[in-house]
N, C-alpha and C positions, 0 to 999 in steps of 0.2 A: 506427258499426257499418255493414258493409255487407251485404247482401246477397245472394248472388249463384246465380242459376237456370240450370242448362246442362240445354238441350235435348239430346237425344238420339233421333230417331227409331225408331219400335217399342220403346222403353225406355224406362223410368222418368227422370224430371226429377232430377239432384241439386242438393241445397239444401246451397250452403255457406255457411253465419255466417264472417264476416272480421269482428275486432274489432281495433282499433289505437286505440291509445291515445299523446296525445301530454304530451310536459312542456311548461309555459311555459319561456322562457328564464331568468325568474329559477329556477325549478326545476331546470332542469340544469342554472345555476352552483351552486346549494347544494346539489345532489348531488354534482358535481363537487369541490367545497372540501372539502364534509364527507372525499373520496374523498383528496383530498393529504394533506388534517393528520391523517388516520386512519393513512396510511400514512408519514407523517413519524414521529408518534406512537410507533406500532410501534417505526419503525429506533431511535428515539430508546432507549425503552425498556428492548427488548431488546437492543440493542448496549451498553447499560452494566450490565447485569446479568453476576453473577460468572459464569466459567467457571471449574471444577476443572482444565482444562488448563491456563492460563497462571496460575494458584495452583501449579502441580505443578514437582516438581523438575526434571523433563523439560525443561520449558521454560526454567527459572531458573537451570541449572546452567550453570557456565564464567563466574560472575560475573554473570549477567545480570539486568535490573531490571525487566523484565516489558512493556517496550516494544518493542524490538525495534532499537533504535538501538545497543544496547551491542555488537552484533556490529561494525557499522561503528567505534563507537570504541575498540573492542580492538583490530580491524585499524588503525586508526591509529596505536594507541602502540607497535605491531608494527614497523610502516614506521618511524616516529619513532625505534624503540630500534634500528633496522637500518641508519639514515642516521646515527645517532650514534656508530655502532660503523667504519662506512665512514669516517665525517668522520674519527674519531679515528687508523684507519690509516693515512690521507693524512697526516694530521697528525706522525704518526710517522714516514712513511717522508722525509718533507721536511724534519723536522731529521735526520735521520742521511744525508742528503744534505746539508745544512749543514755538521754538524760534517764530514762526509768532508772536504769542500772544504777545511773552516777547517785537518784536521791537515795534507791535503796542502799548504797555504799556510806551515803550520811547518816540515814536515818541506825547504821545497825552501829557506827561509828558514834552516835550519841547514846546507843544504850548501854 
């Protein structure tokens, strides 16, 4: 505690009380700790407690499973059933380029 006397000529003396008060170091690490795992605690807590929004259809609707991944793998089976559907064109247009070839090879085979 200190304290402290300011002169001031033709005026009164003012008297301040200064009180500071210190922790030991072990003190403000188990303040500190206590201050993490309280606040670990918390997130921990309250981040696994229910929400009514992701309970809600809102959220769950279009197939969804309450994580948030199923967007990405709908968009997958999207692109998957779109490169299947491409593959399969290709795949079409290259034998009727086949057979073309093969009748032209008869038709010039019979002249």
């Amino acid at each position: 505690m200190a304290v402290l006397v300011e002169h001031a000529e033709g005026q009164r003396e003012f008297i301040s009380n200064k009180s500071i008060w210190h922790l030991s170091d072990d003190a403000l690490k188990s303040v500190y700790t206590f201050y993490i795992m309280f606040t670990c605690w918390g997130c921990l807590f309250f981040g696994a407690m229910k929400d009514p929004y992701y309970d809600s259809e809102t959220y769950r609707k279009d197939g969804g499973d309450g994580t948030g991944n199923w967007l990405y793998e709908r968009q997958d089976d999207i692109e998957e059933s779109a490169r299947a559907e491409l593959w399969r064109e290709e795949l079409i247009e290259e034998i009727e380029q086949k057979v073309g070839g093969l009748r032209e090879l008869e038709e010039a085979g019979r002249k």
